[in-house]
N, C-alpha and C positions, 0 to 999 in steps of 0.2 A: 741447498742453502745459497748458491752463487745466485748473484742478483737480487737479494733480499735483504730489505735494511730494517732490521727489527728497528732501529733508531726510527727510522719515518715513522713508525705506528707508534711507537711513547710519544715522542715530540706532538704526535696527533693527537693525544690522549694528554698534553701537557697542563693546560688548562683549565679540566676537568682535576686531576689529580691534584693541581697546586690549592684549590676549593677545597681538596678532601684533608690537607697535609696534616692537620692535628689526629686524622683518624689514623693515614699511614702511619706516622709515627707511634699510636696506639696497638698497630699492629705489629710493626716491626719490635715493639717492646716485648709482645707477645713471644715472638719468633729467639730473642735474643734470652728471653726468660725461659724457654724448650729446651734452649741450649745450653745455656750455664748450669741449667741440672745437674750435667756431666761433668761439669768443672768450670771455675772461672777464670783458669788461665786461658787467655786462646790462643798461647803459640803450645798448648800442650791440646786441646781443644781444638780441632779442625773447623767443626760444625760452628761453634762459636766463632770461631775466626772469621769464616766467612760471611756470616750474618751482619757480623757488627762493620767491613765493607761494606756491603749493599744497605744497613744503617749509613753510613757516613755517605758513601754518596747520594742520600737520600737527603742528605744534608739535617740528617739529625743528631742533634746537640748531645753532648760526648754525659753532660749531668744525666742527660734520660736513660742513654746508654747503661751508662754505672749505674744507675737507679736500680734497672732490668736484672743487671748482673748481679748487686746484693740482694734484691728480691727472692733471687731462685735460690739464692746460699742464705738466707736466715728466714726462711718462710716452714715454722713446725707446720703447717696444716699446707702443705705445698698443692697447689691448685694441679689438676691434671688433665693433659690436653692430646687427642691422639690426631696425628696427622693422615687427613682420609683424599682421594683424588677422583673426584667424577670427570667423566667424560662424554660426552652429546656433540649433537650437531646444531649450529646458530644459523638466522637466515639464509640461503643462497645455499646448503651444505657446507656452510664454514665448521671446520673441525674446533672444537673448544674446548680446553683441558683445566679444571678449576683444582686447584690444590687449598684444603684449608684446615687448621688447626683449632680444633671445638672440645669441648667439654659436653656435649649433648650432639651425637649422632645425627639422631632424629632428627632434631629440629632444623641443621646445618643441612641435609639431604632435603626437607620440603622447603628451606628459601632457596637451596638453588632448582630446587625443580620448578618449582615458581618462577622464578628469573629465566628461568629455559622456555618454557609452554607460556609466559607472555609476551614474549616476544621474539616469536617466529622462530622458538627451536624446539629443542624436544632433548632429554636424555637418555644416551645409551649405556651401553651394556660397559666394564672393565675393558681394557684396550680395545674398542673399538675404532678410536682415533689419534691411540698414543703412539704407534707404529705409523704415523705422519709425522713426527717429529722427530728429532737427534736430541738426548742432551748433551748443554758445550758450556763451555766454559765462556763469555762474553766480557770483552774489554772496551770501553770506548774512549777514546782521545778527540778533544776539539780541536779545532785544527789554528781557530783564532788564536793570534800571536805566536806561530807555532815556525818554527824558523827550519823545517824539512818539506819535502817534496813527497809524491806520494813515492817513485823508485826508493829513496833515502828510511821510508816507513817500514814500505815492505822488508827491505835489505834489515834493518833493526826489527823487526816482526819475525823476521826467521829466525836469524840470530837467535830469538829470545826463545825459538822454540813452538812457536803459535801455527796452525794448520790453515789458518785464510785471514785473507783482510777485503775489506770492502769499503771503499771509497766513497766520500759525498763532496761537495762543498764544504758542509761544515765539520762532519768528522771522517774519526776512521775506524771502522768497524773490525775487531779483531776477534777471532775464534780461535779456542783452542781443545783437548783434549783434557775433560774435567777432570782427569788426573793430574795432569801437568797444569791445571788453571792458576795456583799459585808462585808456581814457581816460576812462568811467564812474566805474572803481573811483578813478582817482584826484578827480575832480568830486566825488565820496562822501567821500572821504578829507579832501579839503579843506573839506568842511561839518563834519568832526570823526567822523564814521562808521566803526570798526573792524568786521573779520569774522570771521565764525566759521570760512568757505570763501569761496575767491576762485580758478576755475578756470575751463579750457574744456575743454569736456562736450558729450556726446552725451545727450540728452533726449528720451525716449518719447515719442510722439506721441501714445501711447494705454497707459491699464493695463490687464492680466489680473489678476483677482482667480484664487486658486487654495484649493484646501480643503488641508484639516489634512495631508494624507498628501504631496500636490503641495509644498506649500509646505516641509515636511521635507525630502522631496531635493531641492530649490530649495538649500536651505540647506547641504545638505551638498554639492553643486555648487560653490556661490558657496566656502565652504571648501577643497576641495581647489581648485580656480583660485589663491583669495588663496594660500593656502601655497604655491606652484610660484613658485623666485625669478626666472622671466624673464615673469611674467605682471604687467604696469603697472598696466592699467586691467581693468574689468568694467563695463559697461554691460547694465540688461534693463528688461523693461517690466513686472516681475513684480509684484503690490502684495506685501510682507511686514509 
C-alpha cells in the first residue's frame, strides 16, 4: 500500500464521475436502501452508518438520503437485491474487482462480462485477484486551508489510532484497520478534521503502470462498469 494514492486515480476518474453524479446518487440510494432494511437508525445500524458517509461525501443531498431510508421502512412489496463480486483481469493484467448489488443475476454477470471481453480483459474465476488487495478503512483530508504540517498530521493520525498516511500536495491519505475505521474518523472529527472521502475500501497491494493504448481501454472499461445501474464499486491496481 506505501506509495499509492488511491486519491490520484478518483481525482483521475473525477470528470468522468461528476458527468455520471445523478446515476451515483441513484446508486448510492440503492446502497442506503440494502441497508436500512436492517434498521433506520444508523448509530444502531453500522452498515447504514457507513453508507450514508460515503453518501455525504459524495455530496448527496441529505432529502435523497431520507428518501432511501423510508423507502426500505415503508416499502410492503420491499424490492430485493443480492450483493454479488466478480473478478478478472483489465488491459496490461490490471487486477479488477467489481462489487454490485442486482436484482437479476444473469443479467449483472453478462454486462460485466461484456464490459471485460470489450475492452481488453477477460473474467476470472472467485479470488483470483482479490488476494491483491487489503481491505481498509480510507479517510481523506484536503490539505487546502488546512493550518498543520504533514509531522503535526501524522502525530494526530496516530493518536487517532489510524495504520498509515500518505501524503500529497493536496491531501492526506489515511488508512486504517476497518474495525477501527470509525472510530478514527470520529477521534479526527473531534480534533476539528472534515473529509474529502470517508469509506471502506479495497486497496492495491501493488500498481501496474500501463502505456497510452492500455490505459485508454482501462478507461473505457472503468466507463462502461460505472454506467451499468447494478455495478456499486470498481476496485483495480491500474495507475491512471
Amino acid at each position: 500500500m506505501s506509495g499509492h494514492s488511491k486519491w490520484k486515480n478518483i481525482q483521475s476518474r473525477k470528470n468522468a464521475q461528476d458527468a455520471k453524479r445523478g446515476k451515483i446518487f441513484q446508486k448510492l440510494a440503492k446502497e442506503i436502501y440494502v441497508a436500512a432494511k436492517n434498521g433506520p437508525d444508523p448509530e444502531a445500524n453500522s452498515s447504514l452508518r457507513l453508507v450514508i458517509e460515503k453518501a455525504k461525501a459524495a455530496n448527496m443531498p441529505n432529502d435523497n438520503i431520507k428518501r432511501a431510508i423510508e423507502k426500505a421502512n415503508g416499502s410492503q412489496n420491499a424490492e430485493h437485491y443480492e450483493e454479488i463480486t466478480y473478478e478478472g483481469y483489465g488491459p496490461g493484467g490490471v487486477a479488477v474487482m467489481v462489487t454490485a448489488l442486482t436484482d437479476n443475476k444473469n443479467r449483472t454477470a453478462s454486462n460485466v462480462r461484456v464490459a471485460f471481453s470489450r475492452n481488453g480483459g477477460n473474467l476470472g474465476e472467485n479470488g483470483c485477484v482479490s488476494f491483491l488487495f487489503d481491505r481498509k478503512g480510507y479517510l481523506v483530508i484536503e490539505r487546502e486551508g488546512l493550518e498543520i504540517d504533514e509531522d503535526g498530521m501524522l502525530l494526530a493520525v496516530i493518536e487517532a489510532g489510524a495504520e498509515e498516511m500518505e501524503t500529497s500536495d493536496e491531501v492526506f491519505e489515511i488508512y486504517t484497520d476497518p474495525e477501527q475505521f470509525m472510530d478514527v474518523k470520529k477521534n479526527l472529527e473531534e480534533k476539528g478534521f472534515t473529509f474529502a472521502r470517508a469509506e471502506i475500501t479495497m486497496v492495491p497491494q501493488n500498481a501496474i503502470a500501463l502505456d497510452e493504448a492500455q490505459k485508454e481501454k482501462m478507461e473505457r472499461l472503468l466507463d462502461r462498469l460505472e454506467d451499468d445501474d447494478d455495478v456499486k464499486e470498481i476496485y483495480h491496481n491500474a495507475e491512471l
